[in-house]
N, C-alpha and C positions, 0 to 999 in steps of 0.2 A: 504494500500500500504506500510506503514511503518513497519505492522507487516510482510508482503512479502517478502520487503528488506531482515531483517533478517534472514528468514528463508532461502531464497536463498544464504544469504552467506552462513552462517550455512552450507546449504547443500554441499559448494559448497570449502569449508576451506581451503583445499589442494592443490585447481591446486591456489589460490588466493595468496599462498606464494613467487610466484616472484614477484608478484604487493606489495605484501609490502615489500619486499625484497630490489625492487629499488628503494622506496620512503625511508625506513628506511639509506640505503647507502648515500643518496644524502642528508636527514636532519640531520646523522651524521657529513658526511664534513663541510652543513654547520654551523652547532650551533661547530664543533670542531673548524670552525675558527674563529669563533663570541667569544668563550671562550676562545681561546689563545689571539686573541688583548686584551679583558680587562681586563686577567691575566697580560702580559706584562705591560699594563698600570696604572696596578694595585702596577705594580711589581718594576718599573721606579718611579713610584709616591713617594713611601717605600722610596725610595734611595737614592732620593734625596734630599727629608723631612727629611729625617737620617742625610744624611751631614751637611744639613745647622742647623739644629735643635739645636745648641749649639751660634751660631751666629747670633747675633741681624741687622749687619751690614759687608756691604763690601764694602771697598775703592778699585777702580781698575781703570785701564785705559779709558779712555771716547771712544775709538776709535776700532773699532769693522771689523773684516772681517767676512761677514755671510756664506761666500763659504765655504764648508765641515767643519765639525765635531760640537762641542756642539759651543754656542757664547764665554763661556769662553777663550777654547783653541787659539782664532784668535784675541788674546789683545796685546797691548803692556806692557811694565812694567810701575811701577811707583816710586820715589826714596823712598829710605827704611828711613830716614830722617822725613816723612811725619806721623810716628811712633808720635815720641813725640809728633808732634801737635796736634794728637786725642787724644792724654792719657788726654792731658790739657784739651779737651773739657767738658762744665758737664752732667754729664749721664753715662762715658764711664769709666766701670770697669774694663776691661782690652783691651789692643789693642794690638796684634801680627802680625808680616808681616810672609809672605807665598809664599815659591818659588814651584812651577808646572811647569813640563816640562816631554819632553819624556823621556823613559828612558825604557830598554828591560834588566830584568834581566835574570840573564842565568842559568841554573840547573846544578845539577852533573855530565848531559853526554855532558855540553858547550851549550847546543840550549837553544835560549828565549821560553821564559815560557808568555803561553797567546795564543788565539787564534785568528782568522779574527774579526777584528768589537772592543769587547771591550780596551778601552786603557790603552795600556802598560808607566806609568806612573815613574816619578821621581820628586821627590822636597826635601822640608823640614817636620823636626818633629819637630810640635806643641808643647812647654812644657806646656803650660797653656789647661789643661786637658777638662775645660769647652770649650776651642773652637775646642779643638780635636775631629773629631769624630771618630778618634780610640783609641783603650786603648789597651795597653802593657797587651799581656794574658801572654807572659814568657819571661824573660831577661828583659833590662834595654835600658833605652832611650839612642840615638848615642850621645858621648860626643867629637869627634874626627874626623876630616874632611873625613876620610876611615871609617868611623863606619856609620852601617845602622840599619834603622830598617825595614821588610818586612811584606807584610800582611801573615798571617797563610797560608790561601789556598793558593797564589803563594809556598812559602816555600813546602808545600808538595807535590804542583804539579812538582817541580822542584826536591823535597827529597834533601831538603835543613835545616839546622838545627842553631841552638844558635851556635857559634864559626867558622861557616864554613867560607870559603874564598874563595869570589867566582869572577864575572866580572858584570856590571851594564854597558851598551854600552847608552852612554847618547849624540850623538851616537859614541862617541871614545870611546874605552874599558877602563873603570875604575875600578880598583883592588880595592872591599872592604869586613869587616869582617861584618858579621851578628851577631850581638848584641842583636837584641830582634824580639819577633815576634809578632805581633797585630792584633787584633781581630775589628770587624766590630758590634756595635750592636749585640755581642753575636755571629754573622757569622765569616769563616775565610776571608772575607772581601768584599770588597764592588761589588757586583757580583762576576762576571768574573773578573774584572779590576785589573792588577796586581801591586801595590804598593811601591817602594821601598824610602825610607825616613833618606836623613841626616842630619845634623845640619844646620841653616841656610847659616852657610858660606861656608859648605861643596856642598852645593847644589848651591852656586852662584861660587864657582871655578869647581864645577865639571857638574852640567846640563846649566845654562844661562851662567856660563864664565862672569857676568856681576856684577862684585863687589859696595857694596848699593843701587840695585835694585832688585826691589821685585814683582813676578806680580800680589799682593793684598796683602792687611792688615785686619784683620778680628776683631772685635770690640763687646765686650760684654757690656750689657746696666748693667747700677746698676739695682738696686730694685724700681720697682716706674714709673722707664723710659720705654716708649713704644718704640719699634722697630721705626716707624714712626717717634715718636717726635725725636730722637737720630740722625735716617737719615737724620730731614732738619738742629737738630743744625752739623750735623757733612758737609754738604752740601754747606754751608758760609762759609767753613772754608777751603776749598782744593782748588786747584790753578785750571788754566781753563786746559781742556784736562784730568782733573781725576772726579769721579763720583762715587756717595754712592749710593747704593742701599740695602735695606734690605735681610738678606734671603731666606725671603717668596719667595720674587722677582725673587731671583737667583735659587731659585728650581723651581720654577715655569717659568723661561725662561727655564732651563733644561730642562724639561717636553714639552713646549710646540715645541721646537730644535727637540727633541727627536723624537715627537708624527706627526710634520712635515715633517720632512727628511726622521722618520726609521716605524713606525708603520701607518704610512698611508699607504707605500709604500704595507709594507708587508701584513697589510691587504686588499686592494688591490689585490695584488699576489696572494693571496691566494682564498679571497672570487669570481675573476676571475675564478678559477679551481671548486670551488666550484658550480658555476653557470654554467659549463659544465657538471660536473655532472649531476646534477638538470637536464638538455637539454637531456641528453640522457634517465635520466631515465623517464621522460614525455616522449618521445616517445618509450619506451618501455612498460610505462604504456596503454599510449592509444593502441601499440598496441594488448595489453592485452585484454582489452578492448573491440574490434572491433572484435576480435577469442570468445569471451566467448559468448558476444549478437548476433555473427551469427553463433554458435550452441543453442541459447535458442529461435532461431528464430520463432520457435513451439512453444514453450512455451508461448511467447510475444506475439504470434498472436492469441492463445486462448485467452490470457487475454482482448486482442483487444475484441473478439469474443461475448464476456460477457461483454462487456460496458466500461469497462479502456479506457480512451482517452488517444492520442499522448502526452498529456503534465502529466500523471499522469505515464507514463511508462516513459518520461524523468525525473521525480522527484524522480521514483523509485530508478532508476540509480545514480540518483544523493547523493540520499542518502546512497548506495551502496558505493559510492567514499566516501563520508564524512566518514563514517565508517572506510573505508580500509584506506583512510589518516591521521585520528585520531591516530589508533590504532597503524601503522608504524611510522606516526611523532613522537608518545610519545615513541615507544623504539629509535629511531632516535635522540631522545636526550639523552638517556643512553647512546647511546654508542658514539654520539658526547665529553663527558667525555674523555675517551678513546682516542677521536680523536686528542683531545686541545694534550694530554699526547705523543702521537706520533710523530705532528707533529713538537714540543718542541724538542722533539730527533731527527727526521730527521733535524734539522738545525744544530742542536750541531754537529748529527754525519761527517754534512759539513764542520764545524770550526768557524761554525757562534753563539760562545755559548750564549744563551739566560741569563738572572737574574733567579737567583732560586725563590721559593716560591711555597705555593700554590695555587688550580687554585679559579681564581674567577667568581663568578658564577651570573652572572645578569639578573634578570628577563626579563627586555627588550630582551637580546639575545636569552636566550630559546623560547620567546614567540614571536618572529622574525622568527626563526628555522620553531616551530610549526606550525604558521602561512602558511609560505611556504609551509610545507609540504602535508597541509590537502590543499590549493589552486591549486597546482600542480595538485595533485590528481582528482580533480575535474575536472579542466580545463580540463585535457586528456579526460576524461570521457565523454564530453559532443559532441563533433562529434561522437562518437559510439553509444551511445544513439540516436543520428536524423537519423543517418541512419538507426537503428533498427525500429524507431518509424514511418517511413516511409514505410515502408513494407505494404502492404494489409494483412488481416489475411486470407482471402481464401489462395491466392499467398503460403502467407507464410506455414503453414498449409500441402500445398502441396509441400511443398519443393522449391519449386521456390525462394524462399530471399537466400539459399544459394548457389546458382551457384556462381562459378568463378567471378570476375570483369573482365571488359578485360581493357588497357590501349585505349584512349577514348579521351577525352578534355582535360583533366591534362597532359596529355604526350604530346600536343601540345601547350596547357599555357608555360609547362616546357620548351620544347624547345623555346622557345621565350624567357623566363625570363633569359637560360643557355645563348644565342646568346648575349642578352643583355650585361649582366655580362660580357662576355670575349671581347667585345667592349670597354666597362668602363675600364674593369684592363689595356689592352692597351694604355689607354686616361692618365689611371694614371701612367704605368711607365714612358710613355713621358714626360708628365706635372710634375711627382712628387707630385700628387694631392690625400691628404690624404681622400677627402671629394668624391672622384672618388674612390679610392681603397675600402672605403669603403661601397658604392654602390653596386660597381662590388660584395666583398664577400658576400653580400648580396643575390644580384639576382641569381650567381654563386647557392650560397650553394643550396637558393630556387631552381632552375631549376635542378640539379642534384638529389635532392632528386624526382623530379615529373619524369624525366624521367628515373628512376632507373628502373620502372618495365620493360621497353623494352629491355633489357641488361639481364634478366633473364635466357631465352631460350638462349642465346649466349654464356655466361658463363656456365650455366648447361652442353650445349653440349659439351665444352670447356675438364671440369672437369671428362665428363663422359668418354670419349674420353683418356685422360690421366689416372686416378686411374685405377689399378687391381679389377677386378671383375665386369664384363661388364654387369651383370645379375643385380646384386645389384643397380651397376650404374644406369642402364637404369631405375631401378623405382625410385631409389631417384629424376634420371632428372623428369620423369613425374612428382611426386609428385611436387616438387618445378615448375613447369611448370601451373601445375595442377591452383593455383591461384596466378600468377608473382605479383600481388600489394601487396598481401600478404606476400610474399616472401621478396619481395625488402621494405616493412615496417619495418619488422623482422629486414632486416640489415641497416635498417636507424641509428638505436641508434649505430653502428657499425661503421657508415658512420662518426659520428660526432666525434666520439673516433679518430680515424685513422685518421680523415683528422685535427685534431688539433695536435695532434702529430706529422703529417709528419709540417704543415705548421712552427712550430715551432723547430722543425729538419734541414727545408733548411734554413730556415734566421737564423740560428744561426750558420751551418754553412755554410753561404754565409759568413755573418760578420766575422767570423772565418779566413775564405779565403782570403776576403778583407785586412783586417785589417795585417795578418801576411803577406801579399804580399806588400800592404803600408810601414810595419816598414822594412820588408827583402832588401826594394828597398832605403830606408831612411839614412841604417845600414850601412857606408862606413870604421866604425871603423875594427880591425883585432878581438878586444873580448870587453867585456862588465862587467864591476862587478855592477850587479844590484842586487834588493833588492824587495820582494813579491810587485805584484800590489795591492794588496788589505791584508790590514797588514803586519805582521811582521817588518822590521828592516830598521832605515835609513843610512843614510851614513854619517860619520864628513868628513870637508872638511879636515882634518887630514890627511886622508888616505891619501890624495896627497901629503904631504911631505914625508908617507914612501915610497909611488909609484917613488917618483923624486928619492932615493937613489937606487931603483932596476934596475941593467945596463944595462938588457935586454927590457925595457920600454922606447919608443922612446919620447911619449907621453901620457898624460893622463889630459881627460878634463872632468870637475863634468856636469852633468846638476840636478838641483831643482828648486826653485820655487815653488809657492802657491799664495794664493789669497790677489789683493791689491784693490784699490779704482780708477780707470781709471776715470774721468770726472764723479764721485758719484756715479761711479756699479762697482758692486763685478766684476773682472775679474781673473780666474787663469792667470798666467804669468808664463815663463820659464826664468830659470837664468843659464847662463852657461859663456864660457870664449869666448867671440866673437872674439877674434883675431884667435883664436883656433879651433873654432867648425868647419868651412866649411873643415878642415882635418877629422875629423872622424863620419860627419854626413851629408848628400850628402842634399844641398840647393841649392834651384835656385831663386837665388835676380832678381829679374828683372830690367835689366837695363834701362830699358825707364821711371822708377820710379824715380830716380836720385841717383842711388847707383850701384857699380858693386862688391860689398862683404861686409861682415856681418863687417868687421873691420874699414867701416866708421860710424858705430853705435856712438861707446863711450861711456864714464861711462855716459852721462846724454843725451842720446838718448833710443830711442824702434826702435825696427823692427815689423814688424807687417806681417801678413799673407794677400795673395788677399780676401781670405774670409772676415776677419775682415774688414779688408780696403772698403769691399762691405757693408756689416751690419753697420759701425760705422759711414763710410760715413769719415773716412781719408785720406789723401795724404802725401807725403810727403812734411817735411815744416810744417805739423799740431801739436801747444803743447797742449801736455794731460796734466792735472793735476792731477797729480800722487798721493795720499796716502797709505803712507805703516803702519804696523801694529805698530809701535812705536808712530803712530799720525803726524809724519813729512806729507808735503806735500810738492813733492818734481813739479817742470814743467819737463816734459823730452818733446821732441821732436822727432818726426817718422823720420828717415833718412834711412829705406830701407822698400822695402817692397818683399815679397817673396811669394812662390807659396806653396801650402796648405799643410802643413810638422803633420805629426803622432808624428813624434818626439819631436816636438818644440813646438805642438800647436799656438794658435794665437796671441800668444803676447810674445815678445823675448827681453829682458834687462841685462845687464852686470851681473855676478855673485857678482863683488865687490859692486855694488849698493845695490844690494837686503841683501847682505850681513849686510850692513852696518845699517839699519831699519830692522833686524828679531832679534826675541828672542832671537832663536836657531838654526843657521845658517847650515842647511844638506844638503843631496845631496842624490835625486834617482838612478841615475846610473853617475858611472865614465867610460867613453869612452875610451881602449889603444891602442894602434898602437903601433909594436914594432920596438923595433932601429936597426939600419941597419945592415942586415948582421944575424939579429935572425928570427929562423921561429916562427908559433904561436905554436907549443905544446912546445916552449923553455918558449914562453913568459906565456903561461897558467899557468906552471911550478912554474916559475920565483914568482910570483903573488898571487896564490893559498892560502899560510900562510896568506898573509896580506889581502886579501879578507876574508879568515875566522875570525880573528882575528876583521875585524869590521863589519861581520855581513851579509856578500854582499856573493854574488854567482858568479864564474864566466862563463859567454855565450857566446859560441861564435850567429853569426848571427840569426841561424834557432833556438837553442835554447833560445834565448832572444824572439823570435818573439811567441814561442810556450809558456813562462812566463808570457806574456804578455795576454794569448788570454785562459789563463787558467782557467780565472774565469766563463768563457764561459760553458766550461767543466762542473764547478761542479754546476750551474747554469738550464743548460739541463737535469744534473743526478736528481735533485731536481725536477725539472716539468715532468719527465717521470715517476717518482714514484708517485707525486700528479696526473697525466692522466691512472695510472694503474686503479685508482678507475673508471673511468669513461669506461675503456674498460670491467673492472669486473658485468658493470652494464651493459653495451651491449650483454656480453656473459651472464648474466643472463637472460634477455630478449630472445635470441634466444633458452635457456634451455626451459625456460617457454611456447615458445611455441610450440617446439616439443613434449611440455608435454602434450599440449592442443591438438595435432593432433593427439597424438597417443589415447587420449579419444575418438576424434573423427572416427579414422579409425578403430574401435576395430573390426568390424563385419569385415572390407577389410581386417585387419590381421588375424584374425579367418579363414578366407577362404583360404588366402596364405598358412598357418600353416597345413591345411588340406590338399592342394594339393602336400606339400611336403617341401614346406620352412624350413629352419632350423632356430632355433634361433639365433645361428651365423648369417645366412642371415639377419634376422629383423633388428637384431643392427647394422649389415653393412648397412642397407639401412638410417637407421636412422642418421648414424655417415654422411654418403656420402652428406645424405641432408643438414646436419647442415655445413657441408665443401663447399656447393655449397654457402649455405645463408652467412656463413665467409665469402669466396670469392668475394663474389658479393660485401658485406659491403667494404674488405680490399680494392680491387680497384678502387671504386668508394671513397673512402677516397682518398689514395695513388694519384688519378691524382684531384682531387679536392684539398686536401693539398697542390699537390706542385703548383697549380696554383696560390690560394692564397699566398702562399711565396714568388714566383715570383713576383707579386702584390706587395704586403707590402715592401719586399725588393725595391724594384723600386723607392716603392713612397719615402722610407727614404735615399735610398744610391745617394749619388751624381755621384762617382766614380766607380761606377757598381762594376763588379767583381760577379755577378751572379754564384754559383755554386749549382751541386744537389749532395749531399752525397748519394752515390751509395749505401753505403756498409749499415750505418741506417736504409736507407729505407727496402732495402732488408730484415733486421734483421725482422721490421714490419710487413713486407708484411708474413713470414712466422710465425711468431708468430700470426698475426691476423688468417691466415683459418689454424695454428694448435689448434689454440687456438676452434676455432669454433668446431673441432671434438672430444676436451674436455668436452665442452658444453653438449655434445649430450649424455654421456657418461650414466646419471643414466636415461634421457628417454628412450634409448635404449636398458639399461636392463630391465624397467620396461614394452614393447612394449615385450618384449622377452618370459617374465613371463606369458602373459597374459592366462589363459586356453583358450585353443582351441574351448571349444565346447560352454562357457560364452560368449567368446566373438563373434562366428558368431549367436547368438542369439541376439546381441546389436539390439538396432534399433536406 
């Protein structure tokens, strides 16, 4: 039997090239995401271990916000004072303090240099070379409170050079000279992350504004002294509220920040897409599968004939799949290579720029990949196998195993599992019940997939009905009539493409909808100078003193905020000017909470949202104990409370407070209303320079609300490009098996061909069937996707706002059945070619 196997593939080479066609596509995605997480992490690891690698020890702030970005950047400082008393400790060869902060340098055409994700950085340069981990590649270290030094790659990517004079928005614009440029480890610098570095005094009057504080001191051991032993004598010796930790420590919270927040996620995201892949091309597999063993139906039933048992023609098979999943898993990891290297640049080409290096390559992931692929392969395999192996060999022999299926008990399971499912999804958008939605997509997807073949005949007639060429038509309908489960399998792997694309098409843009309708309803300001949601540039409260000198500005009110310590959990907070805010941002304080405006807050009160108020379990009259990032803890006390704001989020404190315990005190968006008597294109006008000038944009409403909702956008672009593979493996699947039918009908084409048919005709029938099997896949997707969106959305949105992007789906729906008569395109020539007088000779 084993030598059988072989030979039957052997024989059979050719039509088997879709079957490893969709296995090799689907072990590519996956071992290509398996290799970019361990690259990255590979790549993260490097980088960190680089930084710290000169530094035995670091003194920093004890007090930590873990809400966004690495644990360093959410510290407070520490006094620079603290200097000597480590120099004095024994062990400690040299001890340097260290300012870090934001800072966006700007290129030759004025725009920040840096893209979404990594940080656009400013502090001090290190002069003690052992704790530096960069070194001067040209020019000289900054000796002058305007003298900088920058890393290389910012500098080029800006075409920036040794004496230019440029601006560092730290985040007020700071005028300074580029002095030297520096190098990373041999790199132009530490990834992506853009660098710019002054003296230490230059960088506490120009980034923190906070003269002898520092926010770490970094400490080299002598000869002799271990990391550890230095940490506990340097450990007795610092006041309460700061903390030494080694830099093993500090790379490796790095790392583990990193590996938590960004490379879970992403892989994740990724091996998600990966695993629809995988979904489609198993069912493209088996239905491979279930076409080739009911044309060898004769075949199989000889072999019955002569003594082969049921379980030695399932083994056959079996080893048939091991084979064909072997063979495809291992180029599937070739070209998985390829895939790590693509989808490395699909995130770059978003602005999401990845760490350089090369890729790394771990056996566990290849052999994860492999695994998969040769499993997969199998799996399908083995329902087409019992059903072949159930056949009688008389029966079969005489043709009888390959009649038509007709729809039967599974199209009445289905209907019951579909009935179910749309029960559930209902249960859950009421409820909001994630453990109902996902039931319902469930039985849903089940039940539409079983009763797909009864929609066949309806669609075909549909399609035949509309395309030109009634003739052609009418036999592609029969043919696709001819056996509807067959038909409706065809575009199951079609069904799964489509319907995860459209489902991720309506909730995003429902959220889309929501969300810009929320902030449009929120917006009461006249415009907006805001600043990317995701990267780019922040605002100095600065800006308000030059906004107060522009005549045509009636008002102008900051909001920021970031993460504090509410009663021992990280909470974002919003900081704005509460005397001021209910003028350019539409709130509703509830008064039976005991407040009738945001202006009975005060500097040492919060407002709080009904949401939070519900979650936290506050009222007003309740004090939080407050910690902010400097380590203070402050009691503030709730004295309003207000109805669920996009713009404020759920927790609302003075700007002068929050001011007062941050680093680096910015602002997301400044709010203006203009002064009486000016329209807004006076005040856009008016505003424009000094919005450019610190970085910010100015919006009015619909454009704020569309800056907002943008990430969305490039978000969608990124998952339609990763769901292309999985619709390329559906239309391969239905290539494959008009490839297989046109084997099968050679003698019915032979006969056509005789009676007059033209080759033109064959390929129109061919093209028509494959447009019938599209069709069938796109809309049984199309209202399956958007019903689970419906669903999902329900169970997560509080505030509804349900909407179905018309113009999307559309796009889909005609790409999916053009795409399908793409598909058809080389079996239809090859149906075309065939001799006339060969092929009614087939048997």
């Amino acid at each position: 039997m084993l030598r059988l196997a072989f030979s039957s593939l052997w024989g059979r080479r050719r039509r088997l090239v879709g079957i490893s066609s969709a296995v090799t596509l689907g072990v590519a995605f996956l071992c290509g995401t398996l290799v970019l997480g361990d690259t990255l992490t590979a790549n993260f690891d490097r980088l960190f271990t680089d930084v710290s690698a000169g530094t035995d020890v670091v003194v920093r702030n004890a007090t930590v916000m873990t809400a966004g970005g690495a644990p360093d950047e959410n510290r407070g400082m520490v006094d620079q004072s603290l200097t000597d008393r480590l120099v004095a400790v024994p062990g400690v060869a040299a001890a340097e303090p260290q300012v870090v902060g934001y800072g966006t340098l700007l290129g030759k055409d004025g725009k920040g240099i840096g893209g979404n994700g990594p940080p656009r950085q400013a502090g001090s340069w290190i002069n003690d070379s052992r704790l530096n981990p960069y070194q001067l590649a040209e020019g000289r270290a900054p000796a002058a409170p305007d003298e900088v030094v920058v890393n290389r790659g910012a500098a080029d990517a800006g075409h920036l050079a040794v004496g230019d004079i440029t601006i560092v928005q730290t985040p007020e614009p700071v005028q300074v000279r580029i002095v030297g440029l520096a190098s990373f480890g041999g790199a132009d610098g530490l990834g992506k992350v853009t660098w710019t570095a002054f003296t230490l005094e230059g960088a506490q009057a120009n980034v923190t504004h906070r003269s002898g504080q520092v926010t770490s001191i970094l400490v080299k051991a002598a000869p002799g002294v271990s990391s550890d032993e230095l940490r506990a004598r340097i450990a007795a010796v610092v006041p309460p509220g700061v903390q030494a930790i080694t830099g093993h420590q500090l790379a490796q919270e790095r790392m583990d920040d990193i590996s938590r927040v960004f490379l879970t996620m992403l892989r994740t995201f990724l091996v998600v897409f990966a695993g629809v892949a995988l979904a489609v091309a198993t069912l493209s597999i088996a239905n491979t599968f279930s076409i080739t063993l009911a044309q060898r139906t004769r075949e199989l039933a000889l072999l019955r004939a002569i003594g082969a048992g049921r379980a030695q023609l399932r083994r056959s098979v079996t080893v048939e799949a091991l084979l064909i999943g072997g063979v495809a898993a291992a180029a599937g990891l070739i070209g998985g290579l390829a895939v790590a290297g693509l989808l490395k640049g699909l995130f770059d080409a978003a602005g999401g720029a990845l760490p350089a290096g090369g890729l790394t390559i771990r056996a566990s992931s290849l052999a994860i990949s492999f695994a998969v692929g040769v499993i997969v392969t199998v799996l399908a395999a083995q329902a087409p196998a019992r059903r072949a192996g159930r056949v009688a060999p008389v029966a079969a022999m005489a043709g009888i195993g390959e009649e038509a299926s007709r729809p039967g008990r599974r199209s009445l399971a289905g209907a019951v599992l579909l009935s179910a499912g749309l029960g559930l999804g209902i249960v859950a958008v009421v409820q909001g019940s994630f453990l109902a939605a996902g039931l319902a997509s469930a039985m849903s997807a089940g039940g539409s997939l079983l009763v797909a073949p009864l929609l066949v005949p309806a669609v075909a007639r549909v399609f035949t009905a509309v395309m030109p060429g009634r003739l052609a038509g009418r036999l592609a309908e029969r043919n696709a009539r001819r056996n509807p489960r067959r038909t409706a399998a065809t575009s199951t792997a079609l069904v799964v493409g489509v319907a995860v694309v459209t489902l991720i098409t309506v909730v995003a843009g429902s959220l889309r909808s929501s969300l810009r309708n929320d902030l449009s309803g929120d917006f009461r300001a006249d415009v907006a100078i805001n600043t990317a949601a995701f990267g780019g540039n922040r605002l100095s409260p600065r800006v308000l003193d030059e906004l107060g000198r522009v005549p045509q500005v009636g008002q102008a009110v900051p909001l920021g905020g970031g993460p504090v310590l509410l009663d021992g959990r990280t909470t974002e907070v919003a900081a704005t000017d509460l005397d001021r805010v209910e003028q350019v941002v539409r709130v509703r304080v509830r008064v039976r909470a005991g407040a009738e405006a945001l202006t009975n807050v005060g500097p040492d009160g919060l407002a709080i949202s009904g949401s939070t108020a519900s979650t936290r379990h506050w009222q007003v009259g309740t004090v939080v104990k407050t910690t902010f990032i400097d380590g203070a803890t402050v009691p503030l006390t709730v004295r309003a409370v207000y109805d669920d704001n996009r713009l404020l989020g759920g927790v609302l404190l003075a700007a002068g407070t929050w001011d007062d315990h941050t680093t680096q005190p910015t602002a997301r968006t400044v709010f203006l209303n203009a002064a009486s008597g000016v329209d807004v294109g006076q005040l856009r006008g008016a505003i424009a320079p000094v919005a450019a000038r610190f970085g910010g944009e100015v919006q009015d409403r619909a454009g704020f609300a569309e800056a907002a909702t943008g990430g969305l956008d490039i978000l969608l672009g990124i998952v339609y490009v990763l769901l292309a593979l999985a619709i390329v493996i559906a239309l391969l699947g239905i290539a494959n098996t008009l490839s297989l039918a046109v084997h099968e009908r050679r003698r019915e084409i032979g006969l056509l061909r005789a009676v007059g048919q033209t080759r033109r005709q064959v390929r129109a029938v061919l093209r028509r069937e494959a447009v019938i099997m599209s069709a069938l896949g796109t809309l049984v997707g199309l209202v399956l996707g958007g019903f689970l969106g419906w669903v999902l959305f329900g169970a997560i949105s509080t505030t509804g706002g349900f909407t179905v992007p018309v113009g999307p789906l559309l796009i889909v729906a005609v790409f999916g059945v053009a795409a399908g008569a793409l598909a058809a395109r080389r079996p239809a020539r090859r149906a075309a070619r065939l001799p006339v007088l060969e092929a009614m000779a087939a048997v």
